[in-house]
C-alpha positions in Angstrom: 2.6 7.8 16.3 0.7 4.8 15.2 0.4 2.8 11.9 -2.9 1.7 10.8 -3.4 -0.6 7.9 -6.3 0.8 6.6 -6.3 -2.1 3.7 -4.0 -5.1 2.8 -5.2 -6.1 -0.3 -4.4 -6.4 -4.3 -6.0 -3.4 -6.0 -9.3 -5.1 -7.0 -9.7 -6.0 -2.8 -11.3 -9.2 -1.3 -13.6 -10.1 -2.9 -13.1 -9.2 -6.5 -15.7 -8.8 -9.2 -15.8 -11.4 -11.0 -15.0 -14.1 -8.8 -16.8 -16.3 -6.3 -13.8 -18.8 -5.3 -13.6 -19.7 -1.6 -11.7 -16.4 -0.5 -14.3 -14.4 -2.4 -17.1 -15.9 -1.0 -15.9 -15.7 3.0 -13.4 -12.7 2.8 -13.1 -9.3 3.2 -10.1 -7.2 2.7 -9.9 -3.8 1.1 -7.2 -2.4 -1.5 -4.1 -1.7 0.1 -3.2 1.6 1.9 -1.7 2.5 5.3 -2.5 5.7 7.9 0.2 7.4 10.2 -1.2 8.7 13.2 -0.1 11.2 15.6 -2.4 13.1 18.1 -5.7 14.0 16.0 -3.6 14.2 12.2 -3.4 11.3 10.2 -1.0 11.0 6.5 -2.8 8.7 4.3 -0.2 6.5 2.1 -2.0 5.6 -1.7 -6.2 6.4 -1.9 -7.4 3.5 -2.6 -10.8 3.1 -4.4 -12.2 1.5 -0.5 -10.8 5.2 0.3 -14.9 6.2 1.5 -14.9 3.2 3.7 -11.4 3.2 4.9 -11.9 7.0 6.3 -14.8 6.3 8.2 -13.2 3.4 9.9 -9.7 5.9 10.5 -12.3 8.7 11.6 -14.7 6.7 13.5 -12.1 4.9 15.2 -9.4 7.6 16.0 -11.3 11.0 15.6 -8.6 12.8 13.5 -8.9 14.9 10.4 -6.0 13.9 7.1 -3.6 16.4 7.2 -1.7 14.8 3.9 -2.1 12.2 1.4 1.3 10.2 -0.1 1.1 8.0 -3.9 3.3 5.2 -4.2 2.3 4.7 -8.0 0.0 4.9 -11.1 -2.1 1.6 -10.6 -5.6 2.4 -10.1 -6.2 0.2 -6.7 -3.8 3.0 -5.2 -5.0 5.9 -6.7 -8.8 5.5 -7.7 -10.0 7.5 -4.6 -8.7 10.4 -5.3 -11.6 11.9 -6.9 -13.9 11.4 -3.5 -11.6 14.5 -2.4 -13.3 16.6 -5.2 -16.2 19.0 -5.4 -18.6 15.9 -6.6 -17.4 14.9 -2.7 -15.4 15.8 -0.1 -14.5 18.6 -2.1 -11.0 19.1 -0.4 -9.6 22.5 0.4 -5.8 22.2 -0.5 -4.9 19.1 0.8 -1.2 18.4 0.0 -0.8 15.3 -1.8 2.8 14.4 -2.1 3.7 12.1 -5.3 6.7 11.9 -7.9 7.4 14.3 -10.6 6.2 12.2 -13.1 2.9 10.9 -11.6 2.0 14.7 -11.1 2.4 15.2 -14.8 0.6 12.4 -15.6 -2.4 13.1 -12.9 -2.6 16.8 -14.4 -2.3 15.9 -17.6 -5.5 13.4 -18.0 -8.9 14.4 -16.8 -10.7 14.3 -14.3 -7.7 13.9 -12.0 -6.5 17.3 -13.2 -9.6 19.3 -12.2 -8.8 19.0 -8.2 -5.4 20.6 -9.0 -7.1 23.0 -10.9 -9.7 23.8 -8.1 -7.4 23.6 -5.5 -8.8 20.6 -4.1 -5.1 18.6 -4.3 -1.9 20.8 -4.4 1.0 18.8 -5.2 4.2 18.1 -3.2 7.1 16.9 -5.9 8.7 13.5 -4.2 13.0 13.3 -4.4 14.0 10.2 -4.1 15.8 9.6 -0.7 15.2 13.3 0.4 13.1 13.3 3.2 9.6 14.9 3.2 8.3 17.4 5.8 6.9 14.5 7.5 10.0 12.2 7.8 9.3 10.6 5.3 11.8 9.4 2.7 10.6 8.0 -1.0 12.9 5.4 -2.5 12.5 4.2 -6.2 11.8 0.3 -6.7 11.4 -1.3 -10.2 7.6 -2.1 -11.0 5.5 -1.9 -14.2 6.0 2.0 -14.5 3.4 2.8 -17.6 2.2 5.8 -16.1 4.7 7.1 -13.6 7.5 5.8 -11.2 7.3 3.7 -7.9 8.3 4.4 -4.6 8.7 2.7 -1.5 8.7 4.9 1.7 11.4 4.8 4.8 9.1 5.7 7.5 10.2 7.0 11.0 7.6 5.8 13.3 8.8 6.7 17.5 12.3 6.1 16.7 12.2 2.8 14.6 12.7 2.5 11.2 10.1 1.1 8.5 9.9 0.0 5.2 6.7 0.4 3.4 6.4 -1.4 -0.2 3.6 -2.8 -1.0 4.3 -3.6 -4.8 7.4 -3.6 -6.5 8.6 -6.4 -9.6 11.7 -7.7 -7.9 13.6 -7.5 -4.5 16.9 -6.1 -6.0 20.5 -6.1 -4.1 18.9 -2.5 -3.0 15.7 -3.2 -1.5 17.1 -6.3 0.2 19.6 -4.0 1.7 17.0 -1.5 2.8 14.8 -4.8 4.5 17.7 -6.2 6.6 18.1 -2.3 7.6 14.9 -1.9 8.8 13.1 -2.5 11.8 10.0 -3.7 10.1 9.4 -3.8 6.7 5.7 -4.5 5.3 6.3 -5.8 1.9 4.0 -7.0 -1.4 2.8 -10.2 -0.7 0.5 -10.2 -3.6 1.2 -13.5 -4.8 1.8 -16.7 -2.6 3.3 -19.0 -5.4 2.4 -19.0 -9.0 0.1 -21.5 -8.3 -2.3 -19.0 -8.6 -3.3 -17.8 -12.1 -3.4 -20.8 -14.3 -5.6 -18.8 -16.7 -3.0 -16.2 -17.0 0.7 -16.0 -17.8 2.3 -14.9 -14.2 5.3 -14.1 -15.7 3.8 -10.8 -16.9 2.9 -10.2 -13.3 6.2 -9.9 -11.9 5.5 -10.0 -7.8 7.8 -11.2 -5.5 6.3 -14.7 -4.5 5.7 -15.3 -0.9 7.2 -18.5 -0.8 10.3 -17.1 -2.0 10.4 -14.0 0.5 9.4 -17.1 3.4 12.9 -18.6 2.4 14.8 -15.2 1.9 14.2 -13.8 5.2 14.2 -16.3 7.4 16.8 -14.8 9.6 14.7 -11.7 10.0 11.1 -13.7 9.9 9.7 -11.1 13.0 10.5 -8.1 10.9 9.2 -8.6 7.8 4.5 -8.3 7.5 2.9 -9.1 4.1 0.6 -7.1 3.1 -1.4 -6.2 -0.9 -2.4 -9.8 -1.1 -4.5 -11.1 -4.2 -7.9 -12.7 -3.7 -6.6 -16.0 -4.8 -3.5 -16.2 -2.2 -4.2 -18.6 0.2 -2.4 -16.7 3.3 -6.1 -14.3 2.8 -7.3 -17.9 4.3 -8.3 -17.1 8.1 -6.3 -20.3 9.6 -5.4 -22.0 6.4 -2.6 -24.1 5.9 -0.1 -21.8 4.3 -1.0 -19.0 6.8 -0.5 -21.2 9.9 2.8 -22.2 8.5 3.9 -18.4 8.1 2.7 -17.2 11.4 4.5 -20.3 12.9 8.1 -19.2 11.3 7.8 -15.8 12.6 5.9 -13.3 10.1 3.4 -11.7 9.9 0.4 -11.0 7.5 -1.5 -7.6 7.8 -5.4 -7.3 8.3 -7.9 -4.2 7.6 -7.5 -2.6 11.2 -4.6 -3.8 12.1 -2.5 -0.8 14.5 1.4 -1.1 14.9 2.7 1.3 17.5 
């Protein structure tokens, strides 16, 4: 099985509307979501709203066909694609799409997400946290802003090793530090570098774990640990920057669009 990063950044991608800072101006990076791939199937982890551009490079590139489709949470950047899978597009013939109890509810619930359950575009697979999926896959809950449903994490058996997908979550509790220093590689939210970056807005309401903080954390396990869900204004989205150089020299990693781990 391989593990494609499909995209590794903050919802609103590289470059963001909006903005024409230096990153925006030179760099490329779509909203965050991952593909497992084994033979010609591929699981797609969150549908991002790059999801038309992300399949074409996963087709293009592997020549497989999406067999499932996993939600991590309610915020749009992992979730907007979901309608390309209706009759207005793809228009889907049962796909499974696994997800918690209470993001289902809130999917059905609100149009237009609950017409593909309705025409049998989407049919839903309820999430339990810590009991493993069909796929090997095992959902964890992790604190995050939770306005329209829960957040997950997912344990992910890839050829024997153990990894630890999480790309957004509020805080690194005793739990999830537990479940990092388990792990053989955990690819965790890097959104923010420092809180340098949002002078024009109150960080404290955009409760990240900071980069500079996970840098000091996990030292001891720097070769296990890849960022990934990075904003437009961190400066590790910086091909050879400063802070990025420093990083790479203490042993982690940052994830790119197209990246494969095997």
């Amino acid at each position: 099985m391989k593990l494609l990063f499909l995209g590794t950044a903050q919802d609103g991608g590289v470059p963001q509307v909006g903005c024409s800072c230096a990153n925006c101006s030179t760099v490329r990076r779509s909203a965050a979501s991952i593909a497992l791939i084994e033979d010609k199937d591929a699981l797609i982890i969150d549908v991002t709203p790059d999801f038309r551009w992300q399949y074409h490079r996963l087709a293009g590139r592997f020549g497989v066909d999406i067999s499932a489709a996993y939600l991590t949470h309610a915020h749009w950047g992992h979730y907007g694609g979901l309608m390309l899978f209706g009759r207005e597009g793809w228009n889907c013939d049962k796909l499974p799409l696994y997800l918690t109890r209470r993001f289902h509810d809130f999917l059905a619930s609100n149009e237009p997400f609950s017409e593909l359950f309705q025409s049998g575009n989407l049919v839903a697979h309820i999430l339990a946290e810590k009991v493993e999926t069909v796929h090997g896959i095992k959902p964890v809950v992790v604190p995050h802003r939770d306005e329209y449903s829960d957040t997950v994490g997912l344990l992910i058996d890839l050829n024997g090793r153990k990894f630890f997908y999480l790309p957004c979550v509020d805080r690194l509790n005793t739990d999830i530090h537990n479940i990092i220093r388990s792990c053989d590689v955990s690819i965790i939210d890097g959104t923010f570098y420092d809180e340098s970056e949002l002078p024009h807005r109150d960080m404290s309401k955009i409760p990240h774990p900071r980069v500079r903080d996970c840098i000091r954390e996990f030292s001891d396990i720097a070769d296990r640990i890849i960022f990934t869900h990075l904003n437009h204004t961190n400066p590790l989205c910086e091909p050879e920057g400063e802070e990025l150089m420093r990083l790479l020299d203490r042993g982690f990693r940052v994830a790119n669009d197209g990246d494969v781990l095997e």
